[in-house]
mmCIF entry with sequence, helices, sheets and N, C-alpha, C, O atoms, coordinates in Angstrom:
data_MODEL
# 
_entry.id   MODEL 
# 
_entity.id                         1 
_entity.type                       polymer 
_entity.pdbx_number_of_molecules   1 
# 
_entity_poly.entity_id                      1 
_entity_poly.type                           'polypeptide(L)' 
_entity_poly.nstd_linkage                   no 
_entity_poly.nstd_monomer                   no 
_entity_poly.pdbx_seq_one_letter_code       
;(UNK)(UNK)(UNK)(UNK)(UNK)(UNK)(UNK)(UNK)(UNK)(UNK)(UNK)(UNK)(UNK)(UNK)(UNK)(UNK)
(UNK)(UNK)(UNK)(UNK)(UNK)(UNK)(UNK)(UNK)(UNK)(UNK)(UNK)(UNK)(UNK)(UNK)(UNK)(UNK)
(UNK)(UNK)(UNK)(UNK)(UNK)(UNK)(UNK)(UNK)(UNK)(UNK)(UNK)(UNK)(UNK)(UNK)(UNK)(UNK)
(UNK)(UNK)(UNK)(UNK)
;
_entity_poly.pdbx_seq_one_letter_code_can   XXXXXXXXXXXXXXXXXXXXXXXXXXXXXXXXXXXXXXXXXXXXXXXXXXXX 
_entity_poly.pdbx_strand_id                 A 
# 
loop_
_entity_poly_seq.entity_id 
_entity_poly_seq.num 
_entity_poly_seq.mon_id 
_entity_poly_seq.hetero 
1 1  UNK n 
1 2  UNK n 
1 3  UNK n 
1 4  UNK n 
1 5  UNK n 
1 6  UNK n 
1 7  UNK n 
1 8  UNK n 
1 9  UNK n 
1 10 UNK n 
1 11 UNK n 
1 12 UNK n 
1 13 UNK n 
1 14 UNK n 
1 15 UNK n 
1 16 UNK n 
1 17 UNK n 
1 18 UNK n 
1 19 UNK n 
1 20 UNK n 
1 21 UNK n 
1 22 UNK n 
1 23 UNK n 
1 24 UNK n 
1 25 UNK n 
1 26 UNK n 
1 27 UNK n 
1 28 UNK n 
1 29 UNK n 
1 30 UNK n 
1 31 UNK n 
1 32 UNK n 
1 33 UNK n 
1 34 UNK n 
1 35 UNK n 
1 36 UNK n 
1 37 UNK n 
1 38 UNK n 
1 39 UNK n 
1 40 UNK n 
1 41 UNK n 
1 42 UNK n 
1 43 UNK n 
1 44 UNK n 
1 45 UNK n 
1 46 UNK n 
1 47 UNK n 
1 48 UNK n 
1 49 UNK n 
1 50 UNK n 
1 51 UNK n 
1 52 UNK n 
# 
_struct_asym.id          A 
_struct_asym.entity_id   1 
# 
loop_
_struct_conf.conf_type_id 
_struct_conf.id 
_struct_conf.pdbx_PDB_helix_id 
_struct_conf.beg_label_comp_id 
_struct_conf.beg_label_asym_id 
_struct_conf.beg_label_seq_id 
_struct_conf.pdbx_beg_PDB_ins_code 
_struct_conf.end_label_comp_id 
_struct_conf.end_label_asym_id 
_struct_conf.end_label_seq_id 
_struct_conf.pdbx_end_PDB_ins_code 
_struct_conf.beg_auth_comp_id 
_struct_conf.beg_auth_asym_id 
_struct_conf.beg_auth_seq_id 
_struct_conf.end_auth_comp_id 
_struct_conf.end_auth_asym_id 
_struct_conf.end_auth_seq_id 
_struct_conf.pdbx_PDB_helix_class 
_struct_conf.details 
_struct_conf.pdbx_PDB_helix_length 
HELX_P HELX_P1 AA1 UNK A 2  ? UNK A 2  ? UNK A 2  UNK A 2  1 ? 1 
HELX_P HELX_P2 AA2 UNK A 3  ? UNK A 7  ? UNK A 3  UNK A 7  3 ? 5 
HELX_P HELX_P3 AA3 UNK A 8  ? UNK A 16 ? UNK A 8  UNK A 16 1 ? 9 
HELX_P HELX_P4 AA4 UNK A 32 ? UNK A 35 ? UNK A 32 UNK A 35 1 ? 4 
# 
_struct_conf_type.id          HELX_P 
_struct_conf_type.criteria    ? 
_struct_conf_type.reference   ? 
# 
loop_
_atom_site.group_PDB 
_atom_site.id 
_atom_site.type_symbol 
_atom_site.label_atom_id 
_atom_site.label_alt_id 
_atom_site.label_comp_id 
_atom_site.label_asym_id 
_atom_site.label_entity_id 
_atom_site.label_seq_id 
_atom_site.pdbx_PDB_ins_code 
_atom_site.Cartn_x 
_atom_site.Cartn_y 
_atom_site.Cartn_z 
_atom_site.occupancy 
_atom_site.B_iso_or_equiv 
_atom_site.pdbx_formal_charge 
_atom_site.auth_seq_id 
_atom_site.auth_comp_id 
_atom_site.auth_asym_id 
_atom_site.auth_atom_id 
_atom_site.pdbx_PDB_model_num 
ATOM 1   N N  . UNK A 1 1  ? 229.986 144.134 178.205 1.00 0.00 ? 1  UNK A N  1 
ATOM 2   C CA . UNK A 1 1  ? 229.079 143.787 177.129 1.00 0.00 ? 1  UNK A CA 1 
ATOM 3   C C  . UNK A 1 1  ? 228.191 142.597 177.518 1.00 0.00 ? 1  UNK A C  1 
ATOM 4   O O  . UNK A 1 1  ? 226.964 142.583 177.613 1.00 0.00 ? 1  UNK A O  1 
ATOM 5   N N  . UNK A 1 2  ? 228.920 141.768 177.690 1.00 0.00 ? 2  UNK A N  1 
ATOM 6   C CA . UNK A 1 2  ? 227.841 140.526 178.661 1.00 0.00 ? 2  UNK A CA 1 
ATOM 7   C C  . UNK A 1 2  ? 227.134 141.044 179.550 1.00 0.00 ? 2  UNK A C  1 
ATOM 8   O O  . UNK A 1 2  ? 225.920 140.961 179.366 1.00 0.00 ? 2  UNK A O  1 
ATOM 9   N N  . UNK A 1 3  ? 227.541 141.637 180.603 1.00 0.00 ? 3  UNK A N  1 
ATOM 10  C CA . UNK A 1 3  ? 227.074 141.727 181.245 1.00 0.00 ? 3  UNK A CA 1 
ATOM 11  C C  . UNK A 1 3  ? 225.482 142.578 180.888 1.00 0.00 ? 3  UNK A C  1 
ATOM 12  O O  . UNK A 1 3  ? 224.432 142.175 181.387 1.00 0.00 ? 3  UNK A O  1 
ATOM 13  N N  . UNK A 1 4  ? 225.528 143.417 180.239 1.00 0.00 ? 4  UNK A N  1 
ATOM 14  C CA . UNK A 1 4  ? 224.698 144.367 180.210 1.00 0.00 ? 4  UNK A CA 1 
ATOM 15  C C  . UNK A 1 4  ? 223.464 144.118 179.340 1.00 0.00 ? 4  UNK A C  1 
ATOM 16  O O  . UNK A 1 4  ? 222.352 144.602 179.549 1.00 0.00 ? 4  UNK A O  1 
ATOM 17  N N  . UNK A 1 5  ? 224.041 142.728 177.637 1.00 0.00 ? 5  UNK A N  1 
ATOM 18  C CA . UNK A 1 5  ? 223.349 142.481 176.925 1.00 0.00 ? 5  UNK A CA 1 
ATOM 19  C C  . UNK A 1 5  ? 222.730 140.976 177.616 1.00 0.00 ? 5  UNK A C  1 
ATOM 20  O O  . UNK A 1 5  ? 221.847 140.563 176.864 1.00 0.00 ? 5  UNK A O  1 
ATOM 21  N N  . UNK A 1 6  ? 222.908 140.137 178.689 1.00 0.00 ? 6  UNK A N  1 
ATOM 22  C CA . UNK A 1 6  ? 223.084 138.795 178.950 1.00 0.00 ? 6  UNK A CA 1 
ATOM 23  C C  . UNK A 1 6  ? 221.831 139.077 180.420 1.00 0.00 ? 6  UNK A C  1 
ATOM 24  O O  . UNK A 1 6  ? 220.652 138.774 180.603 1.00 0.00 ? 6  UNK A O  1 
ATOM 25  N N  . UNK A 1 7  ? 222.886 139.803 181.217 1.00 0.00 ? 7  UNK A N  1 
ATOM 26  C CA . UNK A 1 7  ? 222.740 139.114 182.677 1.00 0.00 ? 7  UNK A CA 1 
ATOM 27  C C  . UNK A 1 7  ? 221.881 140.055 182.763 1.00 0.00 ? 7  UNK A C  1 
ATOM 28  O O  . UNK A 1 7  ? 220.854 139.630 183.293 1.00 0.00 ? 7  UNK A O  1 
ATOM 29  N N  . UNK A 1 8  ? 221.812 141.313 182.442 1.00 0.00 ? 8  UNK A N  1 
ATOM 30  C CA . UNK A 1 8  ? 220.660 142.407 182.766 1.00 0.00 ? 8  UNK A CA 1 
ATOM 31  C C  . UNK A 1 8  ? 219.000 141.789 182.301 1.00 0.00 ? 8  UNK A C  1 
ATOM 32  O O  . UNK A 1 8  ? 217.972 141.686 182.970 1.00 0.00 ? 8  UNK A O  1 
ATOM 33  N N  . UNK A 1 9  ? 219.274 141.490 181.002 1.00 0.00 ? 9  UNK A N  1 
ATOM 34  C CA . UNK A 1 9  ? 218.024 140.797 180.150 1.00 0.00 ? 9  UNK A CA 1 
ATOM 35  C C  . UNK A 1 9  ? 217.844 139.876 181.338 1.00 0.00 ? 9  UNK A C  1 
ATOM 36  O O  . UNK A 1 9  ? 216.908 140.264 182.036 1.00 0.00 ? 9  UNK A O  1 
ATOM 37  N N  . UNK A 1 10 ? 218.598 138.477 181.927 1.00 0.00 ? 10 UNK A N  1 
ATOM 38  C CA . UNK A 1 10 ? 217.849 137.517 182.787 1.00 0.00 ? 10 UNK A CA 1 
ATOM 39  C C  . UNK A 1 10 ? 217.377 138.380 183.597 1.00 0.00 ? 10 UNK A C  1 
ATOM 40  O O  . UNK A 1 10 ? 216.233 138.170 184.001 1.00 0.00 ? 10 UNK A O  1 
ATOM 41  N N  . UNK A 1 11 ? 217.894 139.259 183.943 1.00 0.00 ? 11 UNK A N  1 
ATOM 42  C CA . UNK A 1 11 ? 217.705 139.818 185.911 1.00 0.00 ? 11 UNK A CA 1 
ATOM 43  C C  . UNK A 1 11 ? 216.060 140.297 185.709 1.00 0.00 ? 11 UNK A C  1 
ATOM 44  O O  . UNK A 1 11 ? 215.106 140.079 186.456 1.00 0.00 ? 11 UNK A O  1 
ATOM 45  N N  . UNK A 1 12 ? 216.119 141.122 184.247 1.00 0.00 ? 12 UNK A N  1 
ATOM 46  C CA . UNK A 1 12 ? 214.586 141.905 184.005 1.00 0.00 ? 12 UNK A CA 1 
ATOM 47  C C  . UNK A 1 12 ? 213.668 141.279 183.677 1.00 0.00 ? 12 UNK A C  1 
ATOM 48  O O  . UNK A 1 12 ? 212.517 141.618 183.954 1.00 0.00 ? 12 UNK A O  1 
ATOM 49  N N  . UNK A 1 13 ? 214.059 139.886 182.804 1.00 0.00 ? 13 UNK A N  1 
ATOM 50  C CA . UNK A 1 13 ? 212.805 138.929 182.994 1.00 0.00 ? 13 UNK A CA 1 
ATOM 51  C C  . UNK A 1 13 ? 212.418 138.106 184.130 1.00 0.00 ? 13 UNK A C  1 
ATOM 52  O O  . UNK A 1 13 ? 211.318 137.555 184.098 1.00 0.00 ? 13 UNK A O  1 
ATOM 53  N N  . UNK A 1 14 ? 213.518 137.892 185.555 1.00 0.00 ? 14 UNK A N  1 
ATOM 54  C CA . UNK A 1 14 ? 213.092 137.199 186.138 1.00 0.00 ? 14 UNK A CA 1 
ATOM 55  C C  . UNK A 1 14 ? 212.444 138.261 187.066 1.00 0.00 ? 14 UNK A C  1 
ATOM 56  O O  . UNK A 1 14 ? 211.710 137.677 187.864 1.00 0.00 ? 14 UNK A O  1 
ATOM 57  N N  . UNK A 1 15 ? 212.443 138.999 187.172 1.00 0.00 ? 15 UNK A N  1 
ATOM 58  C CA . UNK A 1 15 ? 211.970 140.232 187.702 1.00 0.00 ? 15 UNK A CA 1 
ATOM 59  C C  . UNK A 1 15 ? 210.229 140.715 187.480 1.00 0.00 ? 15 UNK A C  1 
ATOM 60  O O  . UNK A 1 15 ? 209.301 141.080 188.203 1.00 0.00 ? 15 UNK A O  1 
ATOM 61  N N  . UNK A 1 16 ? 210.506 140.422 185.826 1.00 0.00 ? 16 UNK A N  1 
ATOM 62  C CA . UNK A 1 16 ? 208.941 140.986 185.169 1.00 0.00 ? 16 UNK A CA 1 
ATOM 63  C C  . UNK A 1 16 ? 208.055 140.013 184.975 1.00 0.00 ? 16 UNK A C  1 
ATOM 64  O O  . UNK A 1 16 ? 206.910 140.409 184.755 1.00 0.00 ? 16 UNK A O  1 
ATOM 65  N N  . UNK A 1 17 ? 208.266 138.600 184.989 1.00 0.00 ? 17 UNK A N  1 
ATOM 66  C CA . UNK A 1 17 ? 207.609 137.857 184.345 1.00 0.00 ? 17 UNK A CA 1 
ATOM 67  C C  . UNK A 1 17 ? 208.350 136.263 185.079 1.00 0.00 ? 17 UNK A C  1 
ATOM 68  O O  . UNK A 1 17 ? 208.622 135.265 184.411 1.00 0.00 ? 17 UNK A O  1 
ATOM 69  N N  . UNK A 1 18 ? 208.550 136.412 186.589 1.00 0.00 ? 18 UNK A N  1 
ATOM 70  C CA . UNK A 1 18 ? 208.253 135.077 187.338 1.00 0.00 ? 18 UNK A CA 1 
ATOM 71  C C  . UNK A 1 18 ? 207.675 133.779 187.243 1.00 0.00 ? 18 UNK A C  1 
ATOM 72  O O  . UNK A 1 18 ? 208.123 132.636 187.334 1.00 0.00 ? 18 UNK A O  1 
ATOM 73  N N  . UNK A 1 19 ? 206.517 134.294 187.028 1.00 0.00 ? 19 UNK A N  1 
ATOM 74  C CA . UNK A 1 19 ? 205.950 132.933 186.935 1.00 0.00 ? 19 UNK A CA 1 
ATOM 75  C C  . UNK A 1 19 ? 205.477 132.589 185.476 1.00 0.00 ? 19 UNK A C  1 
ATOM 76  O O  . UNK A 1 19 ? 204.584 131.795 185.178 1.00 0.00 ? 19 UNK A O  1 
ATOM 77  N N  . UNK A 1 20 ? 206.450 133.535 184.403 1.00 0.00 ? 20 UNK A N  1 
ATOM 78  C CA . UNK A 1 20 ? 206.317 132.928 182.667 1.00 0.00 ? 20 UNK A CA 1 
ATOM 79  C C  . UNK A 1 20 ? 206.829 131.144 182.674 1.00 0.00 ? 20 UNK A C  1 
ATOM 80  O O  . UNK A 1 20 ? 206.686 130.346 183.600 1.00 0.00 ? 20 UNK A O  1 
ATOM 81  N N  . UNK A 1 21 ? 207.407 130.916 181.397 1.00 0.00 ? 21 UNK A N  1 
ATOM 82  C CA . UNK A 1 21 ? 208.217 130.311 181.355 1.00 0.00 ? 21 UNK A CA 1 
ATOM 83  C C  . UNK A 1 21 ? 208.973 130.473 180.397 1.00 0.00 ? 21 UNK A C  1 
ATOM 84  O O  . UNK A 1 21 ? 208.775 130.801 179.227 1.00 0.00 ? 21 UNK A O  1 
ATOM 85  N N  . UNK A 1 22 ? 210.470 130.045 181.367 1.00 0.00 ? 22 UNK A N  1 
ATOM 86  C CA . UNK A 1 22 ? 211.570 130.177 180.976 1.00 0.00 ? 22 UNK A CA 1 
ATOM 87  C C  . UNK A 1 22 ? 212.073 129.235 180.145 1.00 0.00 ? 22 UNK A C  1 
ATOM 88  O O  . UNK A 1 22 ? 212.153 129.578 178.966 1.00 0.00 ? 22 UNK A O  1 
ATOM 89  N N  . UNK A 1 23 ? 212.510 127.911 180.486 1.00 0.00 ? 23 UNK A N  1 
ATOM 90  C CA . UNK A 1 23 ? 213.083 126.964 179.727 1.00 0.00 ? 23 UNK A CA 1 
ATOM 91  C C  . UNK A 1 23 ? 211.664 125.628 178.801 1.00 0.00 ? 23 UNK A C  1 
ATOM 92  O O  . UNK A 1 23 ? 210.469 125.577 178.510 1.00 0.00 ? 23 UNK A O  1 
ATOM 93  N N  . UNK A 1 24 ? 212.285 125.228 178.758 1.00 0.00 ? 24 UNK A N  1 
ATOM 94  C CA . UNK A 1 24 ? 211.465 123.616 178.327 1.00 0.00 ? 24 UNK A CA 1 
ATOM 95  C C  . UNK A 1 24 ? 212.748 122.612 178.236 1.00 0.00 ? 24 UNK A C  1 
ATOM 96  O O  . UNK A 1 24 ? 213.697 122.662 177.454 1.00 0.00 ? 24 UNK A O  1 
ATOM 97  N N  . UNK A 1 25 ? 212.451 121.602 179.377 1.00 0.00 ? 25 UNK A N  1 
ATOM 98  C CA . UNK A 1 25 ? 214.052 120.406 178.714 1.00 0.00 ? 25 UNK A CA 1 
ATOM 99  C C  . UNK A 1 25 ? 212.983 118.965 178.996 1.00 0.00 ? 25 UNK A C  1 
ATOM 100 O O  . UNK A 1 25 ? 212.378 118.461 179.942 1.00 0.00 ? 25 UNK A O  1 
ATOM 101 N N  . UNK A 1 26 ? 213.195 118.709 177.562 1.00 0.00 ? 26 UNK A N  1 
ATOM 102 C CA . UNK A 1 26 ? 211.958 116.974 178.035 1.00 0.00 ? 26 UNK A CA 1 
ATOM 103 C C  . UNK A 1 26 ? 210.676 117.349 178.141 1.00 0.00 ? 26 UNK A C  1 
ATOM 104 O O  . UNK A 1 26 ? 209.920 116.671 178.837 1.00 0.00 ? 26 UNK A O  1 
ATOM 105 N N  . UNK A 1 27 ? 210.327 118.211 177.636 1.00 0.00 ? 27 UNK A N  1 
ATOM 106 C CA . UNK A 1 27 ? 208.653 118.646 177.954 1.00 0.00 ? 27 UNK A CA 1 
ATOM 107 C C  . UNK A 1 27 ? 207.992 118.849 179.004 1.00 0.00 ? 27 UNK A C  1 
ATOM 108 O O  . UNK A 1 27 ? 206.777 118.732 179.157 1.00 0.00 ? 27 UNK A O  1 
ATOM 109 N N  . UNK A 1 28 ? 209.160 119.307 180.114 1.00 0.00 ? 28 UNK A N  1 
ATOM 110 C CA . UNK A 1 28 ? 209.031 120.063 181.248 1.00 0.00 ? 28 UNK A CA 1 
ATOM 111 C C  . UNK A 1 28 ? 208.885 121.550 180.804 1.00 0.00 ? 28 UNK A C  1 
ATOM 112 O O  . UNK A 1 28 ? 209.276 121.959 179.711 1.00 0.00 ? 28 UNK A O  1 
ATOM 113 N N  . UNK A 1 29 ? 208.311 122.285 181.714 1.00 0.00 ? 29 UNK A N  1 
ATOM 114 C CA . UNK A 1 29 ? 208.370 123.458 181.824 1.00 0.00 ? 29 UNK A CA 1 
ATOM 115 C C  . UNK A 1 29 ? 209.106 124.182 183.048 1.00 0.00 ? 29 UNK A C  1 
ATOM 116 O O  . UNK A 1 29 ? 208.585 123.969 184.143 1.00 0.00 ? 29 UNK A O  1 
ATOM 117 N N  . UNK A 1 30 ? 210.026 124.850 183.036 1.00 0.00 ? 30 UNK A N  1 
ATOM 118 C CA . UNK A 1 30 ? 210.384 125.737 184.404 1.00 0.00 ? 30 UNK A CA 1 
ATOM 119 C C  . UNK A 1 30 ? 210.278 127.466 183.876 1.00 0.00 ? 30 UNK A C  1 
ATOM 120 O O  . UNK A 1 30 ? 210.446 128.025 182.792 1.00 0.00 ? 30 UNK A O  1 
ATOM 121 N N  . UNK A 1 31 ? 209.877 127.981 185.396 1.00 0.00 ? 31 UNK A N  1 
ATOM 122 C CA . UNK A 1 31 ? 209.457 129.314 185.373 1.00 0.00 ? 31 UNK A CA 1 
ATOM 123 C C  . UNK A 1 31 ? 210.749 130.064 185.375 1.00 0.00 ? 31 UNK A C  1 
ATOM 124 O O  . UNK A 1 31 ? 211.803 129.465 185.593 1.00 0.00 ? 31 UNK A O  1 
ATOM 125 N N  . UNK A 1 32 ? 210.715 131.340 185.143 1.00 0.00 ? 32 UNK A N  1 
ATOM 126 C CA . UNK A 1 32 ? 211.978 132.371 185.630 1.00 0.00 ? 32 UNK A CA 1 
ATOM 127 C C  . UNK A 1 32 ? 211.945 131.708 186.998 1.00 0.00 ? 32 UNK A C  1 
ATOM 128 O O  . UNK A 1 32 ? 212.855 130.879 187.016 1.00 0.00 ? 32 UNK A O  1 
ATOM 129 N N  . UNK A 1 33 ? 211.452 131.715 187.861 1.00 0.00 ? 33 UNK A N  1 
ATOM 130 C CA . UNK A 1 33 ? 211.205 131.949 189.592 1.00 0.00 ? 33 UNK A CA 1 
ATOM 131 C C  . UNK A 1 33 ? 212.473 130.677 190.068 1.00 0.00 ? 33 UNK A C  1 
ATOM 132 O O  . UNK A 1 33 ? 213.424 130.725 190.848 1.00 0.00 ? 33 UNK A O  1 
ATOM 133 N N  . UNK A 1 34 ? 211.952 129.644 189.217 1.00 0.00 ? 34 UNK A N  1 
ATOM 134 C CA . UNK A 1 34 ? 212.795 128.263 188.959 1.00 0.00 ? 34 UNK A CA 1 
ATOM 135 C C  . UNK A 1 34 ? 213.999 128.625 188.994 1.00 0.00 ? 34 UNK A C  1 
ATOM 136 O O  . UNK A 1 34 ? 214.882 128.527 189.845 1.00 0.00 ? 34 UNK A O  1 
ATOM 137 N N  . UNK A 1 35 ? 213.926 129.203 187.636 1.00 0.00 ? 35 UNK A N  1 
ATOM 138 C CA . UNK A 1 35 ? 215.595 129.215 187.323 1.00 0.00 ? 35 UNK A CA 1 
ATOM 139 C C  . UNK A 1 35 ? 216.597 130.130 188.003 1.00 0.00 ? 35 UNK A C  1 
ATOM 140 O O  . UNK A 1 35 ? 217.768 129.803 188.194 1.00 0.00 ? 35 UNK A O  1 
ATOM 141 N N  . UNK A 1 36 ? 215.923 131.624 188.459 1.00 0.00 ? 36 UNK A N  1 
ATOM 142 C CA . UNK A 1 36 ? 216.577 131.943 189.926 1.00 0.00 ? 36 UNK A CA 1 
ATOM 143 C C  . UNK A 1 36 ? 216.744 131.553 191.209 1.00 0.00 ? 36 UNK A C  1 
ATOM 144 O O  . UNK A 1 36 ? 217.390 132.022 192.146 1.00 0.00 ? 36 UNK A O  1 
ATOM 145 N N  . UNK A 1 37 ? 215.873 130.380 191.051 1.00 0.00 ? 37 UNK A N  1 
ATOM 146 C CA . UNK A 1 37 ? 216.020 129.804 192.330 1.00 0.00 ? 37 UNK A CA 1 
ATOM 147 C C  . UNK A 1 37 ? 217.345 128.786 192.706 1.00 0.00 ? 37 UNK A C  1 
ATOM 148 O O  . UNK A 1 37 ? 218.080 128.649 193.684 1.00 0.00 ? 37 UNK A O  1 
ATOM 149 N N  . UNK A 1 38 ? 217.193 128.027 191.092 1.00 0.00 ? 38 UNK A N  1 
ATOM 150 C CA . UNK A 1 38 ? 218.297 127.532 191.265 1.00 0.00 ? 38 UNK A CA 1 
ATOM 151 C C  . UNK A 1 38 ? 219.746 127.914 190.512 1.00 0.00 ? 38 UNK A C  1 
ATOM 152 O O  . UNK A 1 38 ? 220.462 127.016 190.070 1.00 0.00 ? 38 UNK A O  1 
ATOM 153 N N  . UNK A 1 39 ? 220.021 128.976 190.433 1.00 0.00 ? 39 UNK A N  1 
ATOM 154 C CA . UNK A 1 39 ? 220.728 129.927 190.066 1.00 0.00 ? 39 UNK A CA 1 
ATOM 155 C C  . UNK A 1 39 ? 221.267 130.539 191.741 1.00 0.00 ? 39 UNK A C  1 
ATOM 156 O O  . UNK A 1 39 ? 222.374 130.923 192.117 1.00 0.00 ? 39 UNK A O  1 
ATOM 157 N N  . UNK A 1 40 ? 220.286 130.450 192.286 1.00 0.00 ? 40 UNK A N  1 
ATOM 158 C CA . UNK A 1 40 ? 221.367 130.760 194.064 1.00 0.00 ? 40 UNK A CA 1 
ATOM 159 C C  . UNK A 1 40 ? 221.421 129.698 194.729 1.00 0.00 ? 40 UNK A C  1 
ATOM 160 O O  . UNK A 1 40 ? 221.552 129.762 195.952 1.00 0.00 ? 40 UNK A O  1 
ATOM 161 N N  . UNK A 1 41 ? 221.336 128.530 194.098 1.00 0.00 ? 41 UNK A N  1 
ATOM 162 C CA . UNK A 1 41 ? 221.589 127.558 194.671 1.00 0.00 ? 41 UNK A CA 1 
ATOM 163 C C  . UNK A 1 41 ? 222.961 127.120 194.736 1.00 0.00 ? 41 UNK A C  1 
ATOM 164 O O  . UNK A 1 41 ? 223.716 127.054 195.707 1.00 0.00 ? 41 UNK A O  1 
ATOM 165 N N  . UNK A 1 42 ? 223.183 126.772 193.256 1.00 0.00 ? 42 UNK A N  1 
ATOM 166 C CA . UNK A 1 42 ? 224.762 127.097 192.647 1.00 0.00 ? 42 UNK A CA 1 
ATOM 167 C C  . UNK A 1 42 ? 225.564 128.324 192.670 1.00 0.00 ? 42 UNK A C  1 
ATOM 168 O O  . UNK A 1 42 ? 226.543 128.262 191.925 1.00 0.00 ? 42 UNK A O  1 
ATOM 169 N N  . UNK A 1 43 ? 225.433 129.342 193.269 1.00 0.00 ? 43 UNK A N  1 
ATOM 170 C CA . UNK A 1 43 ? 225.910 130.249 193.612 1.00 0.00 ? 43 UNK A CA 1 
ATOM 171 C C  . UNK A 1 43 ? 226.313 129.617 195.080 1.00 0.00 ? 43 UNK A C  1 
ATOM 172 O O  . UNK A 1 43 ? 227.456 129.379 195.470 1.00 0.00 ? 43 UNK A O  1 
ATOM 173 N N  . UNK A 1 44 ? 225.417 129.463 195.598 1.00 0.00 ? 44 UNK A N  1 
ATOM 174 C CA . UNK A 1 44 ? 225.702 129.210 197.581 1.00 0.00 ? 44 UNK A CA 1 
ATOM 175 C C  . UNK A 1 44 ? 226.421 127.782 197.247 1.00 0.00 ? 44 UNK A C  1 
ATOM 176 O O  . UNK A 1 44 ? 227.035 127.523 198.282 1.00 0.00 ? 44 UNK A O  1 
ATOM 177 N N  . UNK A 1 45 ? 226.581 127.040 196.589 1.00 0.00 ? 45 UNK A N  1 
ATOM 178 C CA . UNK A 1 45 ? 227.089 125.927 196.581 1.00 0.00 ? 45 UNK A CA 1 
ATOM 179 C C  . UNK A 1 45 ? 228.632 126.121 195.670 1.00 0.00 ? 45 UNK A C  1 
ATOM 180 O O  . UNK A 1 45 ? 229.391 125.164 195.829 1.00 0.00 ? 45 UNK A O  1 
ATOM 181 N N  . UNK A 1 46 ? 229.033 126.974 194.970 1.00 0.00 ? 46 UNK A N  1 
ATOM 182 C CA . UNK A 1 46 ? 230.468 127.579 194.617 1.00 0.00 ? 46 UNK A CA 1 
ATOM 183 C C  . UNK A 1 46 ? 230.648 127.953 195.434 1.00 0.00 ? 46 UNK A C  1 
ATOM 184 O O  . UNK A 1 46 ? 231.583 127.393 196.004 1.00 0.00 ? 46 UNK A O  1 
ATOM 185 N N  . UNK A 1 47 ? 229.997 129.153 196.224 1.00 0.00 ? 47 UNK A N  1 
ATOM 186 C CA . UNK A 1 47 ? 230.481 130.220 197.285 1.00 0.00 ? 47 UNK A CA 1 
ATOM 187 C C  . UNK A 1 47 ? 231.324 129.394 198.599 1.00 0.00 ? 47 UNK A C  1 
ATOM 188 O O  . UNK A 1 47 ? 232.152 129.915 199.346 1.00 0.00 ? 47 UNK A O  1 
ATOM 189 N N  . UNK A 1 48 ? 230.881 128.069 198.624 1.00 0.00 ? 48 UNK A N  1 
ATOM 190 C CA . UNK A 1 48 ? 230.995 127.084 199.401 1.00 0.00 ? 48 UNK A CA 1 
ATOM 191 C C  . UNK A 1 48 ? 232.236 125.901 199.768 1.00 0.00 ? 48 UNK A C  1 
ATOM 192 O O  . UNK A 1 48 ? 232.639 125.271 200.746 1.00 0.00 ? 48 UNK A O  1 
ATOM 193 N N  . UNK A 1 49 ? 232.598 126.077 198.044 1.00 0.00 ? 49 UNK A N  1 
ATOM 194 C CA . UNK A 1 49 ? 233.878 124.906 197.358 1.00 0.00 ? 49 UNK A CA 1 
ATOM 195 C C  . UNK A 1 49 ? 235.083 125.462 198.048 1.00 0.00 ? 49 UNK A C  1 
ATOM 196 O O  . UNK A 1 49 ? 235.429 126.614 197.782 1.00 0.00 ? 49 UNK A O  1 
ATOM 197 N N  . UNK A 1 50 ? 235.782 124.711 198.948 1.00 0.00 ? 50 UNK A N  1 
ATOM 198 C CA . UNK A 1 50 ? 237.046 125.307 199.567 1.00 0.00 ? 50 UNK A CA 1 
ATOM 199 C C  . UNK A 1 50 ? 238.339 125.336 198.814 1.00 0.00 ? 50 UNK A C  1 
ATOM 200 O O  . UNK A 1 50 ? 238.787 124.325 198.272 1.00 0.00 ? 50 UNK A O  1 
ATOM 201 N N  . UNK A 1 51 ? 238.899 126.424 198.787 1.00 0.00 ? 51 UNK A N  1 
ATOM 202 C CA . UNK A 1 51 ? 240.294 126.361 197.661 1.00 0.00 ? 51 UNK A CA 1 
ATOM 203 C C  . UNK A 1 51 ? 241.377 126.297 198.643 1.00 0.00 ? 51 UNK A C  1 
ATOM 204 O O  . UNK A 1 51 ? 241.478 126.924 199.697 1.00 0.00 ? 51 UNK A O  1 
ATOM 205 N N  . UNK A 1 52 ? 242.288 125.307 198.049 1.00 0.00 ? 52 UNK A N  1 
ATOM 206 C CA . UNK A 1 52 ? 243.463 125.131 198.562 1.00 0.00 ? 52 UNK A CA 1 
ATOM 207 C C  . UNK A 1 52 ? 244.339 125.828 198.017 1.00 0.00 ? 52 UNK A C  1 
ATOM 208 O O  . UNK A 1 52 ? 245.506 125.766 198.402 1.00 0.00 ? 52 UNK A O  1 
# 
């Protein structure tokens, strides 16, 4: 259910509409492009965390 109502919706807007915008924090603006960008950032940086 997440998955399909959540993560599909991000995947198709960052997909359709890149360079929209996505958030506002502080009267910044960031694009989809942004927020997937740093969305594999933190991905490669979990992927990364060594478990003991």
């Amino acid at each position: 259910m997440f998955t399909k109502t959540i993560i599909t919706s991000i995947l198709d807007s960052i997909q359709k509409f890149s360079d929209r915008n996505a958030f506002c924090i502080d009267n910044i603006f960031y694009t989809y492009k942004q927020f997937a960008e740093n969305i594999s950032k933190i991905r490669i940086a979990v992927k990364n965390i060594p478990f003991f």
